[in-house]
DSSP file (Angstrom, degrees, kcal/mol; ACC not computed):
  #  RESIDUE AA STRUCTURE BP1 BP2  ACC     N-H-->O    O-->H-N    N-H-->O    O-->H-N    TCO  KAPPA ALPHA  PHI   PSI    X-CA   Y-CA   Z-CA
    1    1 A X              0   0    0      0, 0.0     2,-0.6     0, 0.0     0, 0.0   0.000 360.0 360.0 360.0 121.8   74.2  -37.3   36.2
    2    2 A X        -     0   0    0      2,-0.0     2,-0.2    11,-0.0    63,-0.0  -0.843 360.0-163.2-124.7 107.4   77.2  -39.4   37.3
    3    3 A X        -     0   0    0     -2,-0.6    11,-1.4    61,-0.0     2,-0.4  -0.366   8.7-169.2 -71.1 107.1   79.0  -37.6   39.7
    4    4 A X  E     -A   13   0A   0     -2,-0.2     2,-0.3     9,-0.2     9,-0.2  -0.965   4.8-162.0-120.4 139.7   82.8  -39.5   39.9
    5    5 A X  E     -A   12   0A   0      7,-3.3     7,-2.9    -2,-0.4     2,-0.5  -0.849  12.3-136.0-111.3 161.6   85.1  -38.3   42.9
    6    6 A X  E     +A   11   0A   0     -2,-0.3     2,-0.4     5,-0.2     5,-0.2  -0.906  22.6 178.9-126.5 138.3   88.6  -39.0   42.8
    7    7 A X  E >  S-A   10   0A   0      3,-1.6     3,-1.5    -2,-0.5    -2,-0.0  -0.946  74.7 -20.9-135.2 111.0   90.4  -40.3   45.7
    8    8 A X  T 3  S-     0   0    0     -2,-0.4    -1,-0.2     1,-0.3     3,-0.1   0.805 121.7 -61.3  47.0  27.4   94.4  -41.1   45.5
    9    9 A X  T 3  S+     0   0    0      1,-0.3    -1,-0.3    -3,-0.1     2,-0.2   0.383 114.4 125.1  69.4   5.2   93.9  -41.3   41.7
   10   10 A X  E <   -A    7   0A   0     -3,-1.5    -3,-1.6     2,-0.0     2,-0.4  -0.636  56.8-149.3-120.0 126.0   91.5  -44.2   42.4
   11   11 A X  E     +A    6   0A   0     -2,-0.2     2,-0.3    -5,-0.2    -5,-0.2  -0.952  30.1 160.4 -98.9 139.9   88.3  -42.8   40.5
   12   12 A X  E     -A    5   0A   0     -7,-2.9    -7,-3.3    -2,-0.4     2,-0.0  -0.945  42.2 -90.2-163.2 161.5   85.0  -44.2   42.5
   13   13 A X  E  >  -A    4   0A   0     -2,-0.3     4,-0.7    -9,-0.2    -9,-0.2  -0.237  28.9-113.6 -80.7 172.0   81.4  -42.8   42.3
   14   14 A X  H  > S+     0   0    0    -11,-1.4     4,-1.8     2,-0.2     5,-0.2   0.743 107.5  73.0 -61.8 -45.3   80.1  -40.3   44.4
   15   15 A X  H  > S+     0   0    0      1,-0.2     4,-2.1     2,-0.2     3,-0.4   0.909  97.6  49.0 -29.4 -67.4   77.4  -42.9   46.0
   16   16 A X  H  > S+     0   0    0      1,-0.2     4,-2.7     2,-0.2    -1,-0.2   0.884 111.2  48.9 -56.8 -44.5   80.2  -44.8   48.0
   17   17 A X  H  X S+     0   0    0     -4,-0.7     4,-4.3     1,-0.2    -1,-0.2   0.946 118.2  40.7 -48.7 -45.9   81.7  -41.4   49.5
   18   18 A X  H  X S+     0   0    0     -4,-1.8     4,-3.4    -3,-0.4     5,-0.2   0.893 111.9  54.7 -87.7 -29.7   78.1  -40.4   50.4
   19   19 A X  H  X S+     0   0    0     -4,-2.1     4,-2.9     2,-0.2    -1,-0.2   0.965 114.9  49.0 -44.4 -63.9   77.2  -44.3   51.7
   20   20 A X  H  X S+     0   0    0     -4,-2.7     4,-1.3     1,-0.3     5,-0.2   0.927 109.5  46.0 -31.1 -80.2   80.5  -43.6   54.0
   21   21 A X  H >X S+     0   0    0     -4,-4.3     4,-2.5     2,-0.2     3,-1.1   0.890 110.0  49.4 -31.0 -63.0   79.5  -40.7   55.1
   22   22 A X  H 3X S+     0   0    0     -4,-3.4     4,-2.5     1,-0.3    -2,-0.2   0.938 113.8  52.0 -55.6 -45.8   75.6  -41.7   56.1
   23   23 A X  H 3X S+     0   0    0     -4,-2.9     4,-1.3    -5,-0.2    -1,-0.3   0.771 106.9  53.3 -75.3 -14.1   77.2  -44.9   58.1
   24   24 A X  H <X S+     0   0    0     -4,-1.3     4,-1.0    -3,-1.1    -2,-0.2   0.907 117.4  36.5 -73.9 -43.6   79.8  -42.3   60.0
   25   25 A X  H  < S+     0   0    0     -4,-2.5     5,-0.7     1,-0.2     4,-0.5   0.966 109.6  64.4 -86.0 -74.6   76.7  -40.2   61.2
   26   26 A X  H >X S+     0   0    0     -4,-2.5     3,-2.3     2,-0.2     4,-1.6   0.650 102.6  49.3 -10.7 -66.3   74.7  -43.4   61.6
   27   27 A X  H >X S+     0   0    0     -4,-1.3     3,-5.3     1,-0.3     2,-3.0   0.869 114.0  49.5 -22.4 -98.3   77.2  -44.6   64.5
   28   28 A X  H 3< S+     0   0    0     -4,-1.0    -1,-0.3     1,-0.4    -2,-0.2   0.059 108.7  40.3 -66.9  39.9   76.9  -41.7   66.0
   29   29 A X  H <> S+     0   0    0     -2,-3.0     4,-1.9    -3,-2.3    -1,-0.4   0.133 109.4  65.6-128.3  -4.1   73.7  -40.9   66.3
   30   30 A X  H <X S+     0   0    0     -3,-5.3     4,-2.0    -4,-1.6    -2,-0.2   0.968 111.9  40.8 -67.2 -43.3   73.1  -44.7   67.2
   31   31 A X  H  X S+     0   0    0     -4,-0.6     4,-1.4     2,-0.2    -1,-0.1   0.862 107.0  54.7 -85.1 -32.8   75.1  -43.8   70.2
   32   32 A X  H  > S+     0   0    0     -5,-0.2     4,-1.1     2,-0.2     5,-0.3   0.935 113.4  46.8 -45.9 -54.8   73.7  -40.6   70.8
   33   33 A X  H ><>S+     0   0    0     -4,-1.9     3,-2.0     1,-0.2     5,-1.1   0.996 108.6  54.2 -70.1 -47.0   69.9  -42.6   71.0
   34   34 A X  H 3<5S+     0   0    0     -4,-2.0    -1,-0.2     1,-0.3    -3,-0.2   0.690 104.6  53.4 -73.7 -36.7   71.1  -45.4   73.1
   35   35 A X  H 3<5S+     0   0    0     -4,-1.4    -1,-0.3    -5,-0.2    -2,-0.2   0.722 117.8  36.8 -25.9 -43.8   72.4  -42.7   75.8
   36   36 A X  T <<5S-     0   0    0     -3,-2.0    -2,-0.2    -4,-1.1    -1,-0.1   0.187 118.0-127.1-117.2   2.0   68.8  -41.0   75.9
   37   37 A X  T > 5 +     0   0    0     -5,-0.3     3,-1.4     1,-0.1    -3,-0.2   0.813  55.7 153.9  44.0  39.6   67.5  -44.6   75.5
   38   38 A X  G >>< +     0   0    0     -5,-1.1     3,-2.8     1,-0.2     4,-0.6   0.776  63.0  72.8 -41.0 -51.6   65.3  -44.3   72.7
   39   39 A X  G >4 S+     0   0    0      1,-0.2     3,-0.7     2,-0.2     6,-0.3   0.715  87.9  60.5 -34.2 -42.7   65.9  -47.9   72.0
   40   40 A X  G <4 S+     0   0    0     -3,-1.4    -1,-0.2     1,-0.2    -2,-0.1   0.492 102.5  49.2 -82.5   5.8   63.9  -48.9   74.8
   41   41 A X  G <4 S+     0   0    0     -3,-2.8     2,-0.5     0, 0.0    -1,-0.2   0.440  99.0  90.8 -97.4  -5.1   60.4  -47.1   73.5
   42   42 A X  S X< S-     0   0    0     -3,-0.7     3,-0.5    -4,-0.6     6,-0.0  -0.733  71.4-141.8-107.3 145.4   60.9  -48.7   70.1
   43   43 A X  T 3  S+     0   0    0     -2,-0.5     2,-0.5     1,-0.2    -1,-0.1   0.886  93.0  18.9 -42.7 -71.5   59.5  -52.3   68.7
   44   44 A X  T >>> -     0   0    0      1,-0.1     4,-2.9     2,-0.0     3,-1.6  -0.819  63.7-167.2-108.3  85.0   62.3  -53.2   66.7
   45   45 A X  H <>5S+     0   0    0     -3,-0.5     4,-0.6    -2,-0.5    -1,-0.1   0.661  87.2  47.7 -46.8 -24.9   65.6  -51.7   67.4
   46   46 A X  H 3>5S+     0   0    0      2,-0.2     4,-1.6     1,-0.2    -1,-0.3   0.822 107.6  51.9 -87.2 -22.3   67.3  -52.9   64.2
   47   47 A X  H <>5S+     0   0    0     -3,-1.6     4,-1.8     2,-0.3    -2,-0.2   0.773 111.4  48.8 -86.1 -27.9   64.7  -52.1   61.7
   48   48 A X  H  X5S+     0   0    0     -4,-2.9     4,-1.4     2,-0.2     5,-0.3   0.719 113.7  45.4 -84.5 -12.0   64.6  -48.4   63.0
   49   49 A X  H  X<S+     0   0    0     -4,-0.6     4,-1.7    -5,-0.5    -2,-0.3   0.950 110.6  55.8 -85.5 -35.5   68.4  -48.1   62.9
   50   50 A X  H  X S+     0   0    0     -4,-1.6     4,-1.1     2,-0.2    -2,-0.2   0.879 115.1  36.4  -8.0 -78.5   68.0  -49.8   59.4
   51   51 A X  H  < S+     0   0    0     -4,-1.8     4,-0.4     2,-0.2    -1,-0.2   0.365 115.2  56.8 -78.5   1.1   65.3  -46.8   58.2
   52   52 A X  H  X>S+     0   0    0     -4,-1.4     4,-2.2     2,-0.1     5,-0.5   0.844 109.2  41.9 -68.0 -52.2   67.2  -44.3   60.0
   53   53 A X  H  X5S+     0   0    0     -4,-1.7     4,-1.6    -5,-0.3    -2,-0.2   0.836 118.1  44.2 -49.8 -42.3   70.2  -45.1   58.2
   54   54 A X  H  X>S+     0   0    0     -4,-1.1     4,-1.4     2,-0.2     5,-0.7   0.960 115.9  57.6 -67.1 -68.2   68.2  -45.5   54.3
   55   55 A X  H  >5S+     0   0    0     -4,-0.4     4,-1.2     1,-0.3    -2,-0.2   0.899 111.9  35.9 -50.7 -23.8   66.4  -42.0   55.6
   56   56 A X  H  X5S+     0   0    0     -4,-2.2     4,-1.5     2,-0.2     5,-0.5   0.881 115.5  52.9-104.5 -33.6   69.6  -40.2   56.0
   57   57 A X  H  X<S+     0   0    0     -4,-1.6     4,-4.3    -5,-0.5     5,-0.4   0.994 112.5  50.0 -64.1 -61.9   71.6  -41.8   52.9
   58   58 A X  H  X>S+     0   0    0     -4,-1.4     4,-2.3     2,-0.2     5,-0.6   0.957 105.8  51.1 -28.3 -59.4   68.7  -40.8   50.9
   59   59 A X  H  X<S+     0   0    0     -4,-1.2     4,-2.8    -5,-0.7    -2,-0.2   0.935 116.0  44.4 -56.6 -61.6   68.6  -37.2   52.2
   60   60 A X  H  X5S+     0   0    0     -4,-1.5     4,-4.1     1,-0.2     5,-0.5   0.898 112.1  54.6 -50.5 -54.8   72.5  -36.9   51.3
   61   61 A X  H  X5S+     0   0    0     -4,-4.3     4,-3.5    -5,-0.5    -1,-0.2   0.992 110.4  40.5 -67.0 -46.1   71.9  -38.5   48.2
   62   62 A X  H  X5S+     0   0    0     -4,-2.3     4,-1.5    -5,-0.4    -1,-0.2   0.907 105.2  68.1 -39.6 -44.1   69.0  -36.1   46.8
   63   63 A X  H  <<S+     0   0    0     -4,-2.8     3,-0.3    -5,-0.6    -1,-0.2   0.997 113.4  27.9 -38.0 -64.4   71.1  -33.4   48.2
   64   64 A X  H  < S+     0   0    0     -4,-4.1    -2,-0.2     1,-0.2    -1,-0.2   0.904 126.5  39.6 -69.5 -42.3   73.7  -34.3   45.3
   65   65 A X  H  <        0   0    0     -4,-3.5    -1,-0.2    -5,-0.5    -2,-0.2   0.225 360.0 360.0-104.8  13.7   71.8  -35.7   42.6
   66   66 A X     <        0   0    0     -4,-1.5    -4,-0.1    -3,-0.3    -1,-0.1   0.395 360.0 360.0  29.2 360.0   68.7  -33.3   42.8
């Protein structure tokens, strides 16, 4: 199933919208952890912001593409 949305007549897959999306909520829950200072209980702060970000684009993407 290829899902196309269309944006200002511009046709572009569904992926990029949902990519978008996952890096808007990504911010902000990066700033949300860094408040409650999560950061400082984990080994490698970029590689869990890395697989949170993959975890949550995934969920999104399943969502759509079942």
């Amino acid at each position: 199933m290829n899902l196309i949305v269309s944006f200002l007549g511009v046709q572009i897959p569904a992926l990029i919208v949902i990519f978008l999306f996952a890096g808007l909520i990504q911010v902000l829950l990066n700033k949300i952890l860094a408040d409650l200072r999560v950061y400082e209980f984990v080994w490698h702060p970029g590689l869990f912001r890395t697989a949170l970000f993959v975890c949550i684009f995934t969920s999104f993407s399943l969502l759509i593409y079942k």
